[in-house]
SERO-4910 file (N, C-alpha, C, O; in steps of 0.05 Angstrom, whole numbers):
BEGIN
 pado doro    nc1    nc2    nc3   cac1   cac2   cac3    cc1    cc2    cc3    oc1    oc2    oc3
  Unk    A  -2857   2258   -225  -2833   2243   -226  -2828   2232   -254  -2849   2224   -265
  Unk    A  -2802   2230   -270  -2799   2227   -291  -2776   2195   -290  -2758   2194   -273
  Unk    A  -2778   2181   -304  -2758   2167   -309  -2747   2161   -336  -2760   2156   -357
  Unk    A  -2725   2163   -334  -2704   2153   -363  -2694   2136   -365  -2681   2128   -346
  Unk    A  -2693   2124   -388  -2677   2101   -394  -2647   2103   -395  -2632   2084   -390
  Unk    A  -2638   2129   -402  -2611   2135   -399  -2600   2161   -392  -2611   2182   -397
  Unk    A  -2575   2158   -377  -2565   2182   -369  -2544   2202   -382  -2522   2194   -387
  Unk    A  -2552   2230   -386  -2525   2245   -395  -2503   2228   -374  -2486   2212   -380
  Unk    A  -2513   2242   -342  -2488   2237   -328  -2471   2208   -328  -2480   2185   -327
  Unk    A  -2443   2216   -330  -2426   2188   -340  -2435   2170   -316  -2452   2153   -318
  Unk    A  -2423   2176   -297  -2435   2164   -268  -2461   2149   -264  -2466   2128   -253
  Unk    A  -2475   2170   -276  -2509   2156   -265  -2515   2132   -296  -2530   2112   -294
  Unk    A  -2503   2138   -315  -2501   2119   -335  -2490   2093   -333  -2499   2074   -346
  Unk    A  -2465   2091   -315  -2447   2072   -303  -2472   2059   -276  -2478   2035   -274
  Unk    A  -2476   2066   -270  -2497   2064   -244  -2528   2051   -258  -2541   2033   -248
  Unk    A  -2532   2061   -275  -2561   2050   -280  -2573   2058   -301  -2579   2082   -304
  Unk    A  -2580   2038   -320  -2596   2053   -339  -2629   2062   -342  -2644   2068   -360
  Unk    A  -2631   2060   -324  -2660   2065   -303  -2658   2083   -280  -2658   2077   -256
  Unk    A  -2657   2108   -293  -2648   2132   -270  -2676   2142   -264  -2690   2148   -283
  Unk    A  -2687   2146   -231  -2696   2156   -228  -2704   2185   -217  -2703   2191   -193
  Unk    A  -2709   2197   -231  -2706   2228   -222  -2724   2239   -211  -2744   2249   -223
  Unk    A  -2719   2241   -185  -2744   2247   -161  -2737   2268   -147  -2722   2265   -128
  Unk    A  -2749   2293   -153  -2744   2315   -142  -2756   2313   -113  -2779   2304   -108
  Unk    A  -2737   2322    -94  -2751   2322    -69  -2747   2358    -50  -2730   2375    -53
  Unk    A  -2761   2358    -40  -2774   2379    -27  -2746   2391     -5  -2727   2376     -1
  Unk    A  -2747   2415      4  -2728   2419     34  -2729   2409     62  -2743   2419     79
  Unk    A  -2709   2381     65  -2715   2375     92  -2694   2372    104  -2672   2371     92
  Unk    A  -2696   2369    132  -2663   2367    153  -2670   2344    153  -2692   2333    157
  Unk    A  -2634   2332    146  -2626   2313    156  -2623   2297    176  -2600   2302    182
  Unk    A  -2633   2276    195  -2625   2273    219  -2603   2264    227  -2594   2245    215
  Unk    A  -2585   2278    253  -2562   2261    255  -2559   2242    272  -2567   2245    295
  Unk    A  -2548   2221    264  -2538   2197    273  -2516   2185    271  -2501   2190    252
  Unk    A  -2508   2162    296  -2481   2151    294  -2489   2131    283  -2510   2118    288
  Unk    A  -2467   2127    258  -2468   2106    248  -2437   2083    253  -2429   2064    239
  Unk    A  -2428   2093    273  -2401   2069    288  -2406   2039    293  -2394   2017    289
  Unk    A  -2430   2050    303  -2443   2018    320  -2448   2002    296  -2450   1978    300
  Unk    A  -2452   2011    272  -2475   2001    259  -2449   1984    228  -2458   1969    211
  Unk    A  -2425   1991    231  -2409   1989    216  -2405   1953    221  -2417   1936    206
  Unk    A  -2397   1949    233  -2388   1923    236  -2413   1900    245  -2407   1878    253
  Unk    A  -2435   1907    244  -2465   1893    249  -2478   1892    228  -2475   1907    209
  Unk    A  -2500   1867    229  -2516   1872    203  -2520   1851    188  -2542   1840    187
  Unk    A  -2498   1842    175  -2500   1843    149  -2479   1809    152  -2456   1805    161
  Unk    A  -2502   1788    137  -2496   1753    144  -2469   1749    128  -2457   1728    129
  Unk    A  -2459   1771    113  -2435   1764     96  -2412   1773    114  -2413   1788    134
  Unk    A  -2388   1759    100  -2362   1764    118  -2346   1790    101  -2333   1787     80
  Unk    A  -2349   1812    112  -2331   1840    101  -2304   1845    109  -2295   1839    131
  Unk    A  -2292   1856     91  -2267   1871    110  -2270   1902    101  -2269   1919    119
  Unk    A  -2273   1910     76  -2275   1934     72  -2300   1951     82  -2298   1973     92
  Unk    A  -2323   1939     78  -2346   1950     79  -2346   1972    118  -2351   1995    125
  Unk    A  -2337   1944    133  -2345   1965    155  -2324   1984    160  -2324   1996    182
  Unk    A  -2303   1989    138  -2288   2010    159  -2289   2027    134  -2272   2046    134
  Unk    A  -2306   2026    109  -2309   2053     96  -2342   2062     91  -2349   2085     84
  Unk    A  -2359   2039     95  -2389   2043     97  -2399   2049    124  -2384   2049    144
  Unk    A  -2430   2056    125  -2436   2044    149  -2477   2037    136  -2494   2049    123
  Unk    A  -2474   2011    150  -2499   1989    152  -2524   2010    159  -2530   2012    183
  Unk    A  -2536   2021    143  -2564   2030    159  -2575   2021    167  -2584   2029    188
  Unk    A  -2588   1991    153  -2609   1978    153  -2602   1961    187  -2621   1955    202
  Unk    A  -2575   1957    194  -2565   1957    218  -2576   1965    242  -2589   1954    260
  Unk    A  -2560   2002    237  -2570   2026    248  -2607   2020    261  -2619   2018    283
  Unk    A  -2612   2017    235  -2643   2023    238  -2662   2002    261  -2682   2007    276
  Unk    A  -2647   1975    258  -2651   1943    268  -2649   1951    298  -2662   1940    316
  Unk    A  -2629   1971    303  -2623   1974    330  -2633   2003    343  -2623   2011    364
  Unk    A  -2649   2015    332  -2659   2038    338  -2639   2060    340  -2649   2080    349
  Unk    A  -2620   2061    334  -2594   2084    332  -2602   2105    299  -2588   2122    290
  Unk    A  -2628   2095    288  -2629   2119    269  -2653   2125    272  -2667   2110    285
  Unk    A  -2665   2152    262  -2690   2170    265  -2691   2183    234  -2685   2205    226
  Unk    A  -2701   2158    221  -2707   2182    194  -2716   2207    192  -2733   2212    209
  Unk    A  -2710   2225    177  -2708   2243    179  -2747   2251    160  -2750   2235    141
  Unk    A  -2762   2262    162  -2789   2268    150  -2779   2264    110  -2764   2281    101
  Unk    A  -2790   2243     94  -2786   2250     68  -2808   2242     51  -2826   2227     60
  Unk    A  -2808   2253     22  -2835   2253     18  -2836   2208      9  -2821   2190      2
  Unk    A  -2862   2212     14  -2861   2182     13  -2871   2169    -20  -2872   2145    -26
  Unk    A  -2876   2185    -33  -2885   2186    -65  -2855   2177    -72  -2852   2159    -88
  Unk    A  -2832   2191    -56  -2802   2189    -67  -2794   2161    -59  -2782   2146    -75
  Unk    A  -2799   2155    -38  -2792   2130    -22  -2804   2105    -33  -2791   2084    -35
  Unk    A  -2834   2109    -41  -2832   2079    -49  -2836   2070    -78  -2843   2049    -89
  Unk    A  -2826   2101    -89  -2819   2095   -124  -2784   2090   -114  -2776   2071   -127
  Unk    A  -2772   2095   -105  -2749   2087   -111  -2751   2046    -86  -2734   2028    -88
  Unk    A  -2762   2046    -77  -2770   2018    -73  -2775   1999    -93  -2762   1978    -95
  Unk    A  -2802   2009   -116  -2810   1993   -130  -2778   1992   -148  -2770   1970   -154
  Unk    A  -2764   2011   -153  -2746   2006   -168  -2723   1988   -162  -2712   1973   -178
  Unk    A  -2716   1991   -137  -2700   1977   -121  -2710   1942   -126  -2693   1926   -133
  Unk    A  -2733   1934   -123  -2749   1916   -119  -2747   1907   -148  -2753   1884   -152
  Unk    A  -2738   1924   -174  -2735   1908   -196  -2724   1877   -197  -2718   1865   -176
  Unk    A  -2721   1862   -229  -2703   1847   -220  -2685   1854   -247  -2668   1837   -252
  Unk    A  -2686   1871   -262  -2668   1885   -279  -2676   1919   -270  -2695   1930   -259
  Unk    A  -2651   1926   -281  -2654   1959   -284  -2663   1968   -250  -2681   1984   -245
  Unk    A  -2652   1958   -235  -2652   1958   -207  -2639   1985   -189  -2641   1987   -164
  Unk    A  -2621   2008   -209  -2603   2019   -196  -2612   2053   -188  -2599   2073   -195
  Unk    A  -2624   2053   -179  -2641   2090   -185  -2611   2102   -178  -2589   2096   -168
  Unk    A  -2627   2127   -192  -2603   2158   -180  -2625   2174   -170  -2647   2177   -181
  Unk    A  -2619   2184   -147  -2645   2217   -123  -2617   2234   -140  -2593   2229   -142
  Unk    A  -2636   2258   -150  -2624   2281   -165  -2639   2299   -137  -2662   2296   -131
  Unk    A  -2622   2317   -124  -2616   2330   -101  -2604   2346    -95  -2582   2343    -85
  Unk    A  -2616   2373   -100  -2603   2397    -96  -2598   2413    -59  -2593   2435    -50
  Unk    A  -2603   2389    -51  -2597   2398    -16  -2571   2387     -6  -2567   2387     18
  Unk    A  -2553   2377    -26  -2530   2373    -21  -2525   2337     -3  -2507   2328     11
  Unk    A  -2544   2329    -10  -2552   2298      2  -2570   2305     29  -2558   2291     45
  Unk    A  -2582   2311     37  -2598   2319     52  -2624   2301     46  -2630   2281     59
  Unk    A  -2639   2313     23  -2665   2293     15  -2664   2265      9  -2682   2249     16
  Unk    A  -2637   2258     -7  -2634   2232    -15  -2624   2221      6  -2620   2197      0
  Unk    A  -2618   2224     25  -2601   2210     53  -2634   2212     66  -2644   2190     64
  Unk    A  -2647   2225     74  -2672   2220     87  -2694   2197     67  -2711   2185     80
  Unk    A  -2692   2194     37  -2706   2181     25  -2687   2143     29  -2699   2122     28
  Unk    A  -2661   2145     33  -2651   2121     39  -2656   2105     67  -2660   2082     74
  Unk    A  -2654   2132     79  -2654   2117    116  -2677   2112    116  -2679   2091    129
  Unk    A  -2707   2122    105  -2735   2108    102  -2730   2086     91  -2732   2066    105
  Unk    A  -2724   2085     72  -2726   2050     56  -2709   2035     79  -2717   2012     81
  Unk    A  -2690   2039     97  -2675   2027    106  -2678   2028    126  -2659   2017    138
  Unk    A  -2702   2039    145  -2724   2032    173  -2752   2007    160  -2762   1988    172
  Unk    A  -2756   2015    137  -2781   1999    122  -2763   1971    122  -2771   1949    130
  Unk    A  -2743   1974    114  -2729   1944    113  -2726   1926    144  -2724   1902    150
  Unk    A  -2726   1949    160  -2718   1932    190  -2741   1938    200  -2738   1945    223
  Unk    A  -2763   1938    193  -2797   1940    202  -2811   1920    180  -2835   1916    183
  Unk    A  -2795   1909    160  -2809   1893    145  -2828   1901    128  -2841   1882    120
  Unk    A  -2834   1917    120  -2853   1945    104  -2843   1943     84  -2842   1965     73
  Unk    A  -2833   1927     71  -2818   1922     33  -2830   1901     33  -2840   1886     50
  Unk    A  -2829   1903     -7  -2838   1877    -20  -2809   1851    -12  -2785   1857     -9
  Unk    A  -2820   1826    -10  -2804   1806      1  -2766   1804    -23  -2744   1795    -17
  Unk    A  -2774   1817    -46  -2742   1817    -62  -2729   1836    -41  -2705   1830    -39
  Unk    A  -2737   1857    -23  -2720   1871     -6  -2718   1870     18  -2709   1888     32
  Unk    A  -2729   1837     30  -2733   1835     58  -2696   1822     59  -2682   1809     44
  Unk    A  -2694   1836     89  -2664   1827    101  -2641   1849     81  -2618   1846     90
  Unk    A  -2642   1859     70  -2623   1873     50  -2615   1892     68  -2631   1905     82
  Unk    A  -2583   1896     67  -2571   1910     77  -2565   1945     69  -2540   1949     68
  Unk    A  -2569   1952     67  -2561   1983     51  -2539   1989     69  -2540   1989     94
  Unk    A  -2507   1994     48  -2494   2006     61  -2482   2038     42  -2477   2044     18
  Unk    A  -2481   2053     67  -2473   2080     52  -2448   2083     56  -2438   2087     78
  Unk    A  -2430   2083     27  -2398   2093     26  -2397   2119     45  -2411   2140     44
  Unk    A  -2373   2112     65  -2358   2137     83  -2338   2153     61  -2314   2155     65
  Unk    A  -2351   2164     38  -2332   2180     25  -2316   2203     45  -2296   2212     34
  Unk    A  -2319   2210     63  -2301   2223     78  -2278   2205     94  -2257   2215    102
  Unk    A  -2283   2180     95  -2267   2162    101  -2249   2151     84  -2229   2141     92
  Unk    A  -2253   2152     66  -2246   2139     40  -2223   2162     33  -2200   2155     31
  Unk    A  -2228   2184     31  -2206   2203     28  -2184   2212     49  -2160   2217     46
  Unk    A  -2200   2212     73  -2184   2213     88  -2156   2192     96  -2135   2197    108
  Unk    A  -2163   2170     86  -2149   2152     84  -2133   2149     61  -2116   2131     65
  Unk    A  -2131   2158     41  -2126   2147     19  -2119   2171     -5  -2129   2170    -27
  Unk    A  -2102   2190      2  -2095   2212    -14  -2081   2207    -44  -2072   2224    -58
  Unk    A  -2082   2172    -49  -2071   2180    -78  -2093   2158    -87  -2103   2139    -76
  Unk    A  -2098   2171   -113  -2123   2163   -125  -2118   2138   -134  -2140   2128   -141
  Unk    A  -2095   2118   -138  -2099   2088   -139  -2103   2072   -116  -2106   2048   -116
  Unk    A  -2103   2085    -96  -2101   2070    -72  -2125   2064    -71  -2134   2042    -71
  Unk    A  -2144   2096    -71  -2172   2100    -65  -2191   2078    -77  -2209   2065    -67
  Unk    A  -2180   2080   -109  -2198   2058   -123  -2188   2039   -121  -2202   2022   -132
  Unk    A  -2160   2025   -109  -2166   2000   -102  -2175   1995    -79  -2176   1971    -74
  Unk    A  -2180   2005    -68  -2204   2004    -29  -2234   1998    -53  -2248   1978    -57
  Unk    A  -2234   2027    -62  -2265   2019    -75  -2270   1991    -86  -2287   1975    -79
  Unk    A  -2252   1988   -104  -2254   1961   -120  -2270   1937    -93  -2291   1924    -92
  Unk    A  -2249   1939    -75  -2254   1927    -57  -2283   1919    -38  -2295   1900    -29
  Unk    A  -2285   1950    -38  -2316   1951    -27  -2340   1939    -46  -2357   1923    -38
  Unk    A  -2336   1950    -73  -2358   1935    -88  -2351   1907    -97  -2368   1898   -111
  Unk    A  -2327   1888    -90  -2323   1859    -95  -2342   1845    -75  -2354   1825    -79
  Unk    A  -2341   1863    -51  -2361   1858    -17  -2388   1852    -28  -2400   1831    -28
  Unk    A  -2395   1886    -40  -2427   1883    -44  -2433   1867    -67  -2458   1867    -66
  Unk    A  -2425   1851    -92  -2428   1839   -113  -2424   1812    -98  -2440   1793   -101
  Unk    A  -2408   1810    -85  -2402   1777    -74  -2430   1770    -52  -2436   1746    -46
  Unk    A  -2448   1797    -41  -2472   1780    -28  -2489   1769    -43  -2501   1751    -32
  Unk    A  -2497   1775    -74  -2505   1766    -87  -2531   1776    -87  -2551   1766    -98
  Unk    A  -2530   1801    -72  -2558   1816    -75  -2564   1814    -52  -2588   1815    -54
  Unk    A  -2558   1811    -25  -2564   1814     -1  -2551   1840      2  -2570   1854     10
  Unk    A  -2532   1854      0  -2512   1886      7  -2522   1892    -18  -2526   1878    -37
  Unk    A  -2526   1927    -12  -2540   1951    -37  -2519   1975    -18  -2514   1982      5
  Unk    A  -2511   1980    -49  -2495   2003    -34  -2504   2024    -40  -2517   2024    -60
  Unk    A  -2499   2053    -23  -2512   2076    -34  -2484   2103    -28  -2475   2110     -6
  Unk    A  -2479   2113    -51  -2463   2127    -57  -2475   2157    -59  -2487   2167    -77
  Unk    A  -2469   2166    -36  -2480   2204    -35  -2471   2213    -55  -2457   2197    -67
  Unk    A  -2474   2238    -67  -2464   2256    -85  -2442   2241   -102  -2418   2241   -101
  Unk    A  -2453   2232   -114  -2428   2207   -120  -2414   2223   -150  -2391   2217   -153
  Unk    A  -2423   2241   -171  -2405   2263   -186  -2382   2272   -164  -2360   2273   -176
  Unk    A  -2381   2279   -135  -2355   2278   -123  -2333   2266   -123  -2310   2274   -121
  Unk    A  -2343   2239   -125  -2328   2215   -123  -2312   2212   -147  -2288   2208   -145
  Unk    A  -2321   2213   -165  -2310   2221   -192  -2295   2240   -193  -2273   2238   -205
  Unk    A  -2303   2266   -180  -2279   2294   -186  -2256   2286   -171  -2234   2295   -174
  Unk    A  -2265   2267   -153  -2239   2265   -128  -2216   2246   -149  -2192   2250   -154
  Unk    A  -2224   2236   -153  -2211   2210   -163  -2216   2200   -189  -2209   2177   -190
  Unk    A  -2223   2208   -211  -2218   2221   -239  -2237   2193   -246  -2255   2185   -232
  Unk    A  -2227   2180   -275  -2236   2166   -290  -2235   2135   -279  -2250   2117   -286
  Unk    A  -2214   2131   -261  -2210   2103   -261  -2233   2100   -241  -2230   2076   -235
  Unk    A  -2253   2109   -226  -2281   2103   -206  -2294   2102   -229  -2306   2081   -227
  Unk    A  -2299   2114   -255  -2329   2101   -278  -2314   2071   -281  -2327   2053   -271
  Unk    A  -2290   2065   -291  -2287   2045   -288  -2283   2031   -266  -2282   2009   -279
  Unk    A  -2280   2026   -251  -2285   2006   -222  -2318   2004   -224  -2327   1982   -219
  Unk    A  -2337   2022   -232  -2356   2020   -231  -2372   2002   -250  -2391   1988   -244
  Unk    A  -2361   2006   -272  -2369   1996   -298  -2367   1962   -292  -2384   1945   -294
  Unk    A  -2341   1959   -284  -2332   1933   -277  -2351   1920   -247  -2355   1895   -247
  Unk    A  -2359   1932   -231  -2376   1918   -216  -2405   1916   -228  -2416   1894   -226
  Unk    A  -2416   1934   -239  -2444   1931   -254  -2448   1909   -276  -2470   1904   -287
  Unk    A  -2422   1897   -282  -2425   1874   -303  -2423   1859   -286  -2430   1838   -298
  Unk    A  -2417   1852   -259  -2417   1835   -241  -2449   1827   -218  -2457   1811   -201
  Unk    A  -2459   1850   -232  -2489   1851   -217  -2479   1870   -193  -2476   1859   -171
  Unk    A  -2474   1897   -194  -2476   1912   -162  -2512   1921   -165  -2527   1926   -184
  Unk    A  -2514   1920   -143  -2536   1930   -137  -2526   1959   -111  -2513   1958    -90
  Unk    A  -2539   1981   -128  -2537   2006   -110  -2550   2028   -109  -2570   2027   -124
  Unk    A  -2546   2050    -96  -2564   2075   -107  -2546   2090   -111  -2523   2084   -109
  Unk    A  -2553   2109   -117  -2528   2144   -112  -2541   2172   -118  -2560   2173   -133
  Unk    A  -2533   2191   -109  -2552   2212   -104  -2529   2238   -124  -2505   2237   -124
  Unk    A  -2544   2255   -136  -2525   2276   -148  -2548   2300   -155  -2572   2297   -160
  Unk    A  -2531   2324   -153  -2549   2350   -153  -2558   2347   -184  -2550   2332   -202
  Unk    A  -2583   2374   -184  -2592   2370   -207  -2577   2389   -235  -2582   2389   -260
  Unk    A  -2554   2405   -213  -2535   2427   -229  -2513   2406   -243  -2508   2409   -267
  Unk    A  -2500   2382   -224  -2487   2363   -242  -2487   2343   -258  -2472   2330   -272
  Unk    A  -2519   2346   -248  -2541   2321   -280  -2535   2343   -302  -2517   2337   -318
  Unk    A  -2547   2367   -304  -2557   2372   -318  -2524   2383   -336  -2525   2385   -360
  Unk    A  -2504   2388   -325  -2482   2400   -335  -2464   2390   -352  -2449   2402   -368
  Unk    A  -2466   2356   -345  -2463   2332   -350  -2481   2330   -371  -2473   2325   -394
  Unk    A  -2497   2332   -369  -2518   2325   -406  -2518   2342   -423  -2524   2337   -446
  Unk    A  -2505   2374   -409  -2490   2390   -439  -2468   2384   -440  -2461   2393   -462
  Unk    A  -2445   2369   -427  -2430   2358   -448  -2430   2342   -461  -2416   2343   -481
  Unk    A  -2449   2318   -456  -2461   2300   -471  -2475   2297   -498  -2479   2281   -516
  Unk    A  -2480   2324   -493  -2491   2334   -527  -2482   2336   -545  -2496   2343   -564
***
């Protein structure tokens, strides 16, 4: 496992300057409803979060999730990082299309509702953006980023109780252009605390234009 201080990718640069790049192995996903788990959870008062996230750490509290097998070398280096109290923001570089990095989250986010974290991550909520929700709702790209805006004013206003985690999050960007680095930029000076997961074809494609 390698870590960097900085990222080609604009995204994972916006996200953290402490990327961790943790190759993980081929595993299935498990599926789960995450409905129940939207509007539970989490001691802060939301409006955006539950109808474009959904609460794992929730999910998990109530037995509605089954992590999926991941390697655990991955899981509790991206813990200790999580567990920072700077440089807190990892990126899972993930060529299974979120598959590995969604099984390395829902572990940290059963360990959290089993109490199996260091005490900076006891009670912490992980919520994962419904980017399929988010679009589906929201076909013009100012709308989208002002929902987003919204969602990360949620997770910055717990004050470090909500961690959000953004799948394939270079999507999020193609969907909706430049103004998501900035929404992003602008919550990270606010303290977001999050993760986000991106293949290793759009790290790396991203650091030759960076060159």
């Amino acid at each position: 496992m390698k870590l960097k201080t900085t990222s080609p990718l604009t995204l994972a640069i916006t996200l953290s300057l402490l990327v961790a790049q943790i190759p993980l192995s081929q595993l299935a996903i498990a599926q789960t409803s995450g409905n129940k788990a939207r509007r539970t959870g989490s001691k802060v008062a939301h409006k955006a979060l539950p109808k474009f996230a959904i609460n794992l750490t929730a999910l998990a509290q109530q037995g509605l999730i089954v992590p999926a097998p991941a390697r655990m070398a991955a899981v509790e280096r991206t813990i200790r990082i999580l567990s920072n109290s700077t440089d807190h923001n990892p990126v899972l570089l993930d060529e299974t299309g979120g598959a590995n990095s969604n099984a390395v989250v829902e572990n940290i986010a059963q360990k959290i509702a089993t109490n199996e974290v260091p005490s900076s991550l006891r009670d912490k909520q992980i919520w994962k953006l419904d980017i399929a929700a988010l679009v589906a709702n929201f076909r013009v790209s100012k709308d989208a980023v002002s929902k987003l805006d919204a969602i990360l004013a949620e997770i910055t206003s717990s004050k470090g109780e909500d961690i959000l985690y953004i799948d394939q999050i270079a999507s999020v960007g193609a969907i909706y252009g430049d103004d998501v680095e900035s929404s992003l930029r602008t919550a990270l000076q606010n303290n977001l605390h999050c993760m986000s997961a991106v293949t290793n074809s759009d790290y790396e494609a991203n650091n030759n234009e960076e060159e």
